[in-house]
Every structure is written in C-alpha cells, then in structure tokens.
LUMTI-549064 format. One record per atom (N, C-alpha, C, O): x, y, z. Coordinates in steps of 0.1 Angstrom, whole numbers, padded with zeros to 4 digits, always signed. Atoms other than C-alpha are relative to their C-alpha. Layout:
+-------+-------+-------+
|    xx |    yy |    zz |
+-------+-------+-------+
|     X |     Y |     Z |
...
+-------+-------+-------+
//
This chain:
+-------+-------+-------+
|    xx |    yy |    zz |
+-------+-------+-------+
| -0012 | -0008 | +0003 |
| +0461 | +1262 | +0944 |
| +0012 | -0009 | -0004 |
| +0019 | -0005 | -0013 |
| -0014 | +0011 | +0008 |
| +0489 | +1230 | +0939 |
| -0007 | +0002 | -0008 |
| -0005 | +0014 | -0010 |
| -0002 | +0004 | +0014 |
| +0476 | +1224 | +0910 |
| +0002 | +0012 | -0008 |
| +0009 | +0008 | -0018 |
| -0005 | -0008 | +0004 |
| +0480 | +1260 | +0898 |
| +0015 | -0002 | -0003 |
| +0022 | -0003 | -0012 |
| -0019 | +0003 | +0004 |
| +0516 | +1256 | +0909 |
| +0005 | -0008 | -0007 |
| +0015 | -0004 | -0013 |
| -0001 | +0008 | +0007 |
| +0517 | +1226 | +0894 |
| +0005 | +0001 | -0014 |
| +0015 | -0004 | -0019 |
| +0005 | -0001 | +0014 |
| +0506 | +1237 | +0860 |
| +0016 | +0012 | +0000 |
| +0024 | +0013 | -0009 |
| -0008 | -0017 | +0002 |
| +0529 | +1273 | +0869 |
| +0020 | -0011 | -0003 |
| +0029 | -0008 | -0010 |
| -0015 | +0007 | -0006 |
| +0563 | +1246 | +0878 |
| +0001 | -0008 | -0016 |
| +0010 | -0004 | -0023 |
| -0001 | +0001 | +0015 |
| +0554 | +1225 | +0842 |
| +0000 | +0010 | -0013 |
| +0005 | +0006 | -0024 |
| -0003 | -0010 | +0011 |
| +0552 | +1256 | +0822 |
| +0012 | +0004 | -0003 |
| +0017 | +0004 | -0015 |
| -0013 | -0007 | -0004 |
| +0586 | +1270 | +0838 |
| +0011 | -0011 | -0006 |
| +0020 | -0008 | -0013 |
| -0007 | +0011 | +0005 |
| +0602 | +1234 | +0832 |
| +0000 | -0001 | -0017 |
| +0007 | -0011 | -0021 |
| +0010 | +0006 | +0011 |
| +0585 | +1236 | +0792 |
| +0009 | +0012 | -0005 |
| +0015 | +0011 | -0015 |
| -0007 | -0011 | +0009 |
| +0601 | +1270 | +0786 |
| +0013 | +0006 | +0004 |
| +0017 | +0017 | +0001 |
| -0012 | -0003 | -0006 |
| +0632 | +1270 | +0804 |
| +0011 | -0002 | -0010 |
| +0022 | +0001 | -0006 |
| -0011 | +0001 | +0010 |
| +0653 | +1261 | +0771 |
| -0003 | +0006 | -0011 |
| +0003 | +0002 | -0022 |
| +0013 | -0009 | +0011 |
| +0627 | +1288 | +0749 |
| +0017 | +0013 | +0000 |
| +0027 | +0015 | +0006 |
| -0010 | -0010 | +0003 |
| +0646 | +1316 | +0733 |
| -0002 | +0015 | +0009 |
| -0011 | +0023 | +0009 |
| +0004 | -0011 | -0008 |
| +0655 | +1343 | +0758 |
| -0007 | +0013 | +0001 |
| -0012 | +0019 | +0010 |
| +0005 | -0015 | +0003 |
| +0645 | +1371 | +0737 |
| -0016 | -0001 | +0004 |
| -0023 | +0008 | +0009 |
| +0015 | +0000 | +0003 |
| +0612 | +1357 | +0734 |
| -0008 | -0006 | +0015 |
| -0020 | -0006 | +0017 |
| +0011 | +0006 | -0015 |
| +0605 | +1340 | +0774 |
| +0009 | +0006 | +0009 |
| +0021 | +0006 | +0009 |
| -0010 | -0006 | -0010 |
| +0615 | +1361 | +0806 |
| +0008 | -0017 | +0008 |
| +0019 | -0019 | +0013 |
| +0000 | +0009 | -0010 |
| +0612 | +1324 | +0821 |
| +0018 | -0003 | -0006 |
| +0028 | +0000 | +0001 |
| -0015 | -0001 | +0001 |
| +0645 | +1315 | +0799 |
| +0012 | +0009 | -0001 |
| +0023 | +0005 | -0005 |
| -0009 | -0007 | -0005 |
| +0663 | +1345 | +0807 |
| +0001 | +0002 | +0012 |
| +0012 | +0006 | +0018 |
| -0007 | +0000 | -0015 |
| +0656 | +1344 | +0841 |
| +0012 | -0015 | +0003 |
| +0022 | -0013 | +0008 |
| -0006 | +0011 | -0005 |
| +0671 | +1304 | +0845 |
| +0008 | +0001 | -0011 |
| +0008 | -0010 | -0017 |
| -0016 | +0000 | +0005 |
| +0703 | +1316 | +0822 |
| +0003 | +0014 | +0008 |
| +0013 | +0021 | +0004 |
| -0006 | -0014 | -0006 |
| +0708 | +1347 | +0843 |
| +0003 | -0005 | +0014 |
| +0007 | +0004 | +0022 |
| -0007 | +0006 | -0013 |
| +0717 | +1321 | +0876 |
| -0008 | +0000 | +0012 |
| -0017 | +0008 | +0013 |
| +0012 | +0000 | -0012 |
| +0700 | +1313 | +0908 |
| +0003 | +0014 | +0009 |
| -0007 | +0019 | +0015 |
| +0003 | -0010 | -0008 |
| +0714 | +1344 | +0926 |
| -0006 | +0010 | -0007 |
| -0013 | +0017 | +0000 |
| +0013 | -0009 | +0009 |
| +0695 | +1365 | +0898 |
| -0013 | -0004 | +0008 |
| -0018 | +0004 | +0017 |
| +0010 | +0005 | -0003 |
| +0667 | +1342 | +0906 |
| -0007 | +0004 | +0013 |
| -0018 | +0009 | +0016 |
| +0003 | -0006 | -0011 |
| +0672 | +1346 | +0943 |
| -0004 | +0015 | +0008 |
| -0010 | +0017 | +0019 |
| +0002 | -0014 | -0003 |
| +0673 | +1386 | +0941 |
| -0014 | +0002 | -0003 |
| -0021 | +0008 | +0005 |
| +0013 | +0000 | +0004 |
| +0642 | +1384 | +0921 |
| -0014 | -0005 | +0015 |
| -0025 | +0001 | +0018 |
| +0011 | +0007 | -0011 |
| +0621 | +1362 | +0951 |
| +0002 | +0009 | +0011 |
| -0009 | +0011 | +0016 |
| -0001 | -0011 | -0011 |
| +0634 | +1389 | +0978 |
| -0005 | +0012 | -0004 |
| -0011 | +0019 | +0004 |
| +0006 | -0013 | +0005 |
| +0625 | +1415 | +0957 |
| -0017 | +0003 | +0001 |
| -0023 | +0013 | +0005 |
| +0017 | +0001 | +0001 |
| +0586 | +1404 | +0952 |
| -0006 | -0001 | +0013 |
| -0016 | +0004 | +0017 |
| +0004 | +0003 | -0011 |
| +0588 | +1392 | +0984 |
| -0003 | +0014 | +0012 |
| -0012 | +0015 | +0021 |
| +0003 | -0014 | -0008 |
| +0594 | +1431 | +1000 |
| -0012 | +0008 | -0006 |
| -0017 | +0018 | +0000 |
| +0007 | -0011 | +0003 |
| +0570 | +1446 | +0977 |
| -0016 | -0009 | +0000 |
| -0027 | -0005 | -0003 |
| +0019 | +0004 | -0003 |
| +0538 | +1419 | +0986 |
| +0002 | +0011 | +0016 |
| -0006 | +0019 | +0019 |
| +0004 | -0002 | -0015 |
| +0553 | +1429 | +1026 |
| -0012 | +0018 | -0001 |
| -0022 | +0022 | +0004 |
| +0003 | -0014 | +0005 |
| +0550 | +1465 | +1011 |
| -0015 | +0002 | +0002 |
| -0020 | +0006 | +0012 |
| +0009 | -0005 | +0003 |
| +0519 | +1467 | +0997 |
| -0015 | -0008 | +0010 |
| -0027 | -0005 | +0010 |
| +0008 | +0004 | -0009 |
| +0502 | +1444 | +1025 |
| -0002 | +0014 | +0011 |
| -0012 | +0020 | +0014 |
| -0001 | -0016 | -0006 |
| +0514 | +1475 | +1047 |
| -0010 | +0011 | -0003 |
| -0018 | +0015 | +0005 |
| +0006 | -0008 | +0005 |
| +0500 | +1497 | +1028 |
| -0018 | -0002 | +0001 |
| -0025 | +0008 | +0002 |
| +0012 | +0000 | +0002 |
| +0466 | +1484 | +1026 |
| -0004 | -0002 | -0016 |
| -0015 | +0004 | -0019 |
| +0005 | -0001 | +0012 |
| +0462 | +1477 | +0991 |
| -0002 | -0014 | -0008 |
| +0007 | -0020 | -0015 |
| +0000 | +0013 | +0001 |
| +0448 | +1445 | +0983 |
| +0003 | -0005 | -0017 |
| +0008 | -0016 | -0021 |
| -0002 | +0009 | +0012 |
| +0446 | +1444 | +0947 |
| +0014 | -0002 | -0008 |
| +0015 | -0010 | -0017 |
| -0013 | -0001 | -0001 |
| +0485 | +1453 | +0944 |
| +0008 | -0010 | +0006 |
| +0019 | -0013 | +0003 |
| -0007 | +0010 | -0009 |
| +0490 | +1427 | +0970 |
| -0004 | -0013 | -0010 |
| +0003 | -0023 | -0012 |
| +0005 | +0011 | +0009 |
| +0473 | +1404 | +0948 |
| +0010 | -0003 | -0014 |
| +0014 | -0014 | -0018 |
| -0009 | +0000 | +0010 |
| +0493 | +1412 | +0920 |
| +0016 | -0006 | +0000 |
| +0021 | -0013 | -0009 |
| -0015 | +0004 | -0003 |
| +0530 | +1408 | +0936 |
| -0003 | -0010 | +0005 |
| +0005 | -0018 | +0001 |
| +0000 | +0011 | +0000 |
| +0517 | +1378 | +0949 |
| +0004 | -0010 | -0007 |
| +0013 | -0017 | -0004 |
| +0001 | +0004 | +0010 |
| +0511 | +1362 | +0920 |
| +0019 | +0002 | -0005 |
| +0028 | -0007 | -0003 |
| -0013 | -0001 | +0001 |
| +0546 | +1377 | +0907 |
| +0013 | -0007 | +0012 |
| +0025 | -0011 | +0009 |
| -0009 | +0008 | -0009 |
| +0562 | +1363 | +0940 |
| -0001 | -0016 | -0002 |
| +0009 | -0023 | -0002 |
| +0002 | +0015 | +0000 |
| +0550 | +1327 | +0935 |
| +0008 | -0003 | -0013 |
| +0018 | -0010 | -0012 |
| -0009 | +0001 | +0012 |
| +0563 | +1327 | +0898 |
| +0013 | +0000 | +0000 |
| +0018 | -0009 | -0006 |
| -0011 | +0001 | -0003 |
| +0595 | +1335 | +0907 |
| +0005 | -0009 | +0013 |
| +0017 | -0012 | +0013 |
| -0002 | +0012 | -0011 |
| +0596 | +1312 | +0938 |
| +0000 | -0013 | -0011 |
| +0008 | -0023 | -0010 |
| +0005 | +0015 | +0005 |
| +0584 | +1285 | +0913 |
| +0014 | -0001 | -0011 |
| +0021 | -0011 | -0011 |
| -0011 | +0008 | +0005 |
| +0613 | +1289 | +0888 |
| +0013 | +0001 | +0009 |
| +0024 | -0003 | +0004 |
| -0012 | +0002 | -0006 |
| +0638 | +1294 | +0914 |
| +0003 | -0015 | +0003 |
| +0014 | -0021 | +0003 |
| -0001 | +0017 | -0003 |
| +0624 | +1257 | +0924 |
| +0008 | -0007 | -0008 |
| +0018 | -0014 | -0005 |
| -0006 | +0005 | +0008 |
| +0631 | +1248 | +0889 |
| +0014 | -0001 | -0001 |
| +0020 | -0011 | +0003 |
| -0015 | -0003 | -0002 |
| +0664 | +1260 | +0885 |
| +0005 | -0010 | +0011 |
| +0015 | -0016 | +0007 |
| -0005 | +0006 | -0017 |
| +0671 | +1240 | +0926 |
| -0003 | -0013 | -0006 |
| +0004 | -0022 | -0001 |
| +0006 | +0016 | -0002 |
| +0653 | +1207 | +0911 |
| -0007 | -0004 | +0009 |
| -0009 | -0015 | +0012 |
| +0018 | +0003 | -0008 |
| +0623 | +1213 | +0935 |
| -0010 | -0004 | -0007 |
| -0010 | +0003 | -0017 |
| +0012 | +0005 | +0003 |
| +0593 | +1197 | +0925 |
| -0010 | +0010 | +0009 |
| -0006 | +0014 | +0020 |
| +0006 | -0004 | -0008 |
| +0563 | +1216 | +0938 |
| -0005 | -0013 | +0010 |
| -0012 | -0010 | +0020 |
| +0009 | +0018 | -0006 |
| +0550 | +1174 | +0953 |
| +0015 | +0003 | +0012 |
| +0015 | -0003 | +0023 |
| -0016 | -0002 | -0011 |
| +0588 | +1184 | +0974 |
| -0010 | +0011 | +0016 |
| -0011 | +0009 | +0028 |
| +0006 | -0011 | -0010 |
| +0568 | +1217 | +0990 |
| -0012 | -0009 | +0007 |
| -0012 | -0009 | +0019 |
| +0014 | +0004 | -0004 |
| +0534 | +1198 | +0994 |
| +0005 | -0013 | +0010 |
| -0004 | -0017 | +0018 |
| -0002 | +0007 | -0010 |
| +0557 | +1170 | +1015 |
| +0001 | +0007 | +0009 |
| -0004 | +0002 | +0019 |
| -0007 | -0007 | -0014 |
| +0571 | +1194 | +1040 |
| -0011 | +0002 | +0001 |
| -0016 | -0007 | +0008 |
| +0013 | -0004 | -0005 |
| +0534 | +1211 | +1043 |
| -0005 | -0014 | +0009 |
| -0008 | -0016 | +0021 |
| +0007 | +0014 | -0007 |
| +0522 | +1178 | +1051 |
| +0010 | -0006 | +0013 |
| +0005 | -0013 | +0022 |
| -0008 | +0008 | -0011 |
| +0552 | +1168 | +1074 |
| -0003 | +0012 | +0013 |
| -0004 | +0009 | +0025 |
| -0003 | -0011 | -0009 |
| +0549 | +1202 | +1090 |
| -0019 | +0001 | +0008 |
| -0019 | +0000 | +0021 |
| +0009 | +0005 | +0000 |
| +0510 | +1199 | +1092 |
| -0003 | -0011 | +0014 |
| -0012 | -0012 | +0023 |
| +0005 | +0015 | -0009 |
| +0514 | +1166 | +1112 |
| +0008 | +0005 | +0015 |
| +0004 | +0003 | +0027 |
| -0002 | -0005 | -0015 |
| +0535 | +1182 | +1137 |
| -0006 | +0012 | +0005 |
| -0015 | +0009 | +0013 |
| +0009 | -0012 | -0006 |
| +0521 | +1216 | +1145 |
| -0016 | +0004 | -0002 |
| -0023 | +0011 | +0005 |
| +0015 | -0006 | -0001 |
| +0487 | +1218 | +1128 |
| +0004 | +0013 | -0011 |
| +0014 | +0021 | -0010 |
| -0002 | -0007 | +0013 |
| +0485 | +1239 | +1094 |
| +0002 | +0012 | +0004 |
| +0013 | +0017 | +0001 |
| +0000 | -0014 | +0003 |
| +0481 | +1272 | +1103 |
| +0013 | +0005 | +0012 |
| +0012 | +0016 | +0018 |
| -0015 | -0002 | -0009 |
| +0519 | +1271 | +1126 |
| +0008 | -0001 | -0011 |
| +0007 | -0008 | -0021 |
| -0012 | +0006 | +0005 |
| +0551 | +1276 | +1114 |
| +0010 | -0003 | +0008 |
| +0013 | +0002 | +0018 |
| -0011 | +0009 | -0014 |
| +0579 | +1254 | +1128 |
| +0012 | +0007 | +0002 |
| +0019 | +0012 | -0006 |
| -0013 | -0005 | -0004 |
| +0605 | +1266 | +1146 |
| +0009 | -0001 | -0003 |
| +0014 | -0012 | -0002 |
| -0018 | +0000 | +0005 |
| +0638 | +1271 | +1134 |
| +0010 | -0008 | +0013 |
| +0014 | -0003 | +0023 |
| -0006 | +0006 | -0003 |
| +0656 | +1238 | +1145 |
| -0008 | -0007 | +0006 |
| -0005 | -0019 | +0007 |
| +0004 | +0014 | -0008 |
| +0629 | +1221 | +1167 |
| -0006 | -0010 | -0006 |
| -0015 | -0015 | +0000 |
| +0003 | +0016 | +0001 |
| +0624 | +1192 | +1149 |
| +0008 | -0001 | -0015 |
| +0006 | +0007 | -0024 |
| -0011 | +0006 | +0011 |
| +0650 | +1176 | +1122 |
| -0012 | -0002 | -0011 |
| -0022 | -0006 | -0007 |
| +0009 | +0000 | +0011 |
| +0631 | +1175 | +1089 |
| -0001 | -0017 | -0005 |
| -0008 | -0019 | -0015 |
| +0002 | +0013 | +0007 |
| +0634 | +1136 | +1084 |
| -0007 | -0007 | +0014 |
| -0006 | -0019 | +0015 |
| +0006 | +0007 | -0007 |
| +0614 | +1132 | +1116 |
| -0013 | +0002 | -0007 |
| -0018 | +0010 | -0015 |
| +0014 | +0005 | +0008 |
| +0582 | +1113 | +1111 |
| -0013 | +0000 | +0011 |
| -0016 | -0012 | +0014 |
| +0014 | +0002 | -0008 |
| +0550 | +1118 | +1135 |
| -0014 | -0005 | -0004 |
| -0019 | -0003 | -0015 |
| +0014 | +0002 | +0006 |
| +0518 | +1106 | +1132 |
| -0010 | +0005 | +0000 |
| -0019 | +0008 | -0007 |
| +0011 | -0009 | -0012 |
| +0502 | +1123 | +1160 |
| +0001 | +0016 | -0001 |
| +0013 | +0020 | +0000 |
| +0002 | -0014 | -0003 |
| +0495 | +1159 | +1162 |
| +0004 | +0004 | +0016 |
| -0001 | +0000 | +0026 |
| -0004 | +0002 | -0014 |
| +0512 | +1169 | +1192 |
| -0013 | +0010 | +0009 |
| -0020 | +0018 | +0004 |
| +0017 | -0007 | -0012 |
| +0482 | +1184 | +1224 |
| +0002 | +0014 | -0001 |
| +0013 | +0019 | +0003 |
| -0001 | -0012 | +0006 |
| +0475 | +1218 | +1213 |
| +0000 | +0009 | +0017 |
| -0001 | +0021 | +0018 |
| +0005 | -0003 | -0015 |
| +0473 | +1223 | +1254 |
| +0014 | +0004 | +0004 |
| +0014 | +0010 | +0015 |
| -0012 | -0001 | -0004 |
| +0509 | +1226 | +1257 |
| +0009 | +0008 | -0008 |
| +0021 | +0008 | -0007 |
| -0007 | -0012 | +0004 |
| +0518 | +1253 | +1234 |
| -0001 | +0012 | +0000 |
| -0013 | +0015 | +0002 |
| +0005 | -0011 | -0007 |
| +0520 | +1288 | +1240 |
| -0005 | +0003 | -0012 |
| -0004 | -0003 | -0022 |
| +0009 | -0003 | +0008 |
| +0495 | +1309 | +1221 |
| +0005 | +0015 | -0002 |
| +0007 | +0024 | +0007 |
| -0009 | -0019 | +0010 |
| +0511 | +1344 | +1200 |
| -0010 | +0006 | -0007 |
| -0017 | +0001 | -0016 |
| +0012 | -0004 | +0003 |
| +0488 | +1368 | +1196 |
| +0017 | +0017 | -0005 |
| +0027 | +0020 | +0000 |
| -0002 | -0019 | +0005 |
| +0500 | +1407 | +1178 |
| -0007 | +0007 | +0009 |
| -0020 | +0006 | +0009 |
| +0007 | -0008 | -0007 |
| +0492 | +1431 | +1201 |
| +0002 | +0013 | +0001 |
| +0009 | +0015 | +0011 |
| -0005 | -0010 | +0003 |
| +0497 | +1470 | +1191 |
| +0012 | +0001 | -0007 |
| +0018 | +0011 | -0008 |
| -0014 | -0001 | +0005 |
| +0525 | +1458 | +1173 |
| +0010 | -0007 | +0006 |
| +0021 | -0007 | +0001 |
| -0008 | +0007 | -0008 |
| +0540 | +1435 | +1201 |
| -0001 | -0012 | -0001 |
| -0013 | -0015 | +0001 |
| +0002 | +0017 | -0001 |
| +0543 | +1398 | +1200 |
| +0003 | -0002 | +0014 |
| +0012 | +0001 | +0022 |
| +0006 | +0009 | -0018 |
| +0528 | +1381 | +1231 |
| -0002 | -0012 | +0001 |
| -0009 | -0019 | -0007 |
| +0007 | +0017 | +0003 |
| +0526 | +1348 | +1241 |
| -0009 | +0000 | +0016 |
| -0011 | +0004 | +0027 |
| +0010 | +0006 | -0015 |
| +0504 | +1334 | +1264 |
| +0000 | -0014 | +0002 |
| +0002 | -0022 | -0008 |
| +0001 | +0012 | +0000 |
| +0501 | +1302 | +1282 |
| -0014 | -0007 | +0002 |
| -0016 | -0019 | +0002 |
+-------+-------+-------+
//
C-alpha cells in the first residue's frame, strides 16, 4: 500500500501545476489548504458513514477518495508520504502497530527501541457500544 501512496503523492506532486480546467488535483492545490482540509473531513464522514451503514463496497470507494485527498493535502503541507511511514514506525516501536498513541504521552522526537511489556497496558475492548478497559 506505500508504494501506492507513493506513486498517488508523485502523481499529485506531477500535476499540481497542470491546467485546472483539465486536473481536479490543480484546482484542488489553487483553491488552499482549508479547501483541501474541508475536502479530507468531508470523505472522512462519509467512509464513517458508510462503514455504519454496512456497505462495504461504498466504503471502499470513499476510502480510496479519502486517501487522495489526504495525499494532496500532504502535498500542498510538504509531507512526504516516507514523513507518515516515519511516525508509523516511531509509533510502532512504542505501542505495537495495531495502537494508537495517546494524545500527549510521548513527545514525537522520542526515540525507543524497545517495545514497551504488553503486560502493563490496559486492554479496550467495544462492548454494546461502550468502551471498556480491562486490566
């Protein structure tokens, strides 16, 4: 899948100065990042949507539509997708892929090596709709 984005982040970079009539990509990155930004919130409620809903091949679709616009918003920021693939990997080394890190515990320029003891965090499970932790 990087290398999709890869290829999706070079494309965006390739037609970002193409004639607007003719590429949405250079009318989205002359229409400003909060265009850009409304665009990624937008895709972003209608994957939650259609995840809700049950409809996978719709979810499949805004997917795809969400990542594209995630990707030239990057552009536009001067993200690199090799930027996202560091944090995965920083984030990775502290919690273990399938976590996401908590908002504030740990400064993004720390460096671990070690995986911290999976024995010592609580475990969040969905339950009717309720978030539960267990120890």
């Amino acid at each position: 899948m990087s290398d999709s984005l890869e290829r999706l982040h070079a494309a965006v970079m390739a037609a970002r100065h193409a004639d607007p009539d003719d590429s949405r990509t250079a009318r989205l990155m002359r229409s400003g990042r909060a265009k850009m930004a409304k665009k990624v919130a937008e895709e972003a409620a209608e994957v939650a949507i259609d995840a809700v809903a049950g409809t996978p091949d719709a979810l499949v679709r805004e997917s795809a539509d969400l990542l594209y616009n995630l990707t030239v918003l990057w552009a536009a920021a001067g993200v690199e997708p090799a930027d996202i693939w560091s944090e995965m990997d920083r984030r990775e080394r502290l919690l273990g892929i399938a976590e996401k890190l908590p908002k504030g515990a740990v400064k993004p320029t720390a460096k671990l090596t070690k995986r911290p003891s999976m024995g010592t965090r609580p475990i969040v499970a969905i339950e009717g709709g309720h978030l539960r932790k267990h120890r």
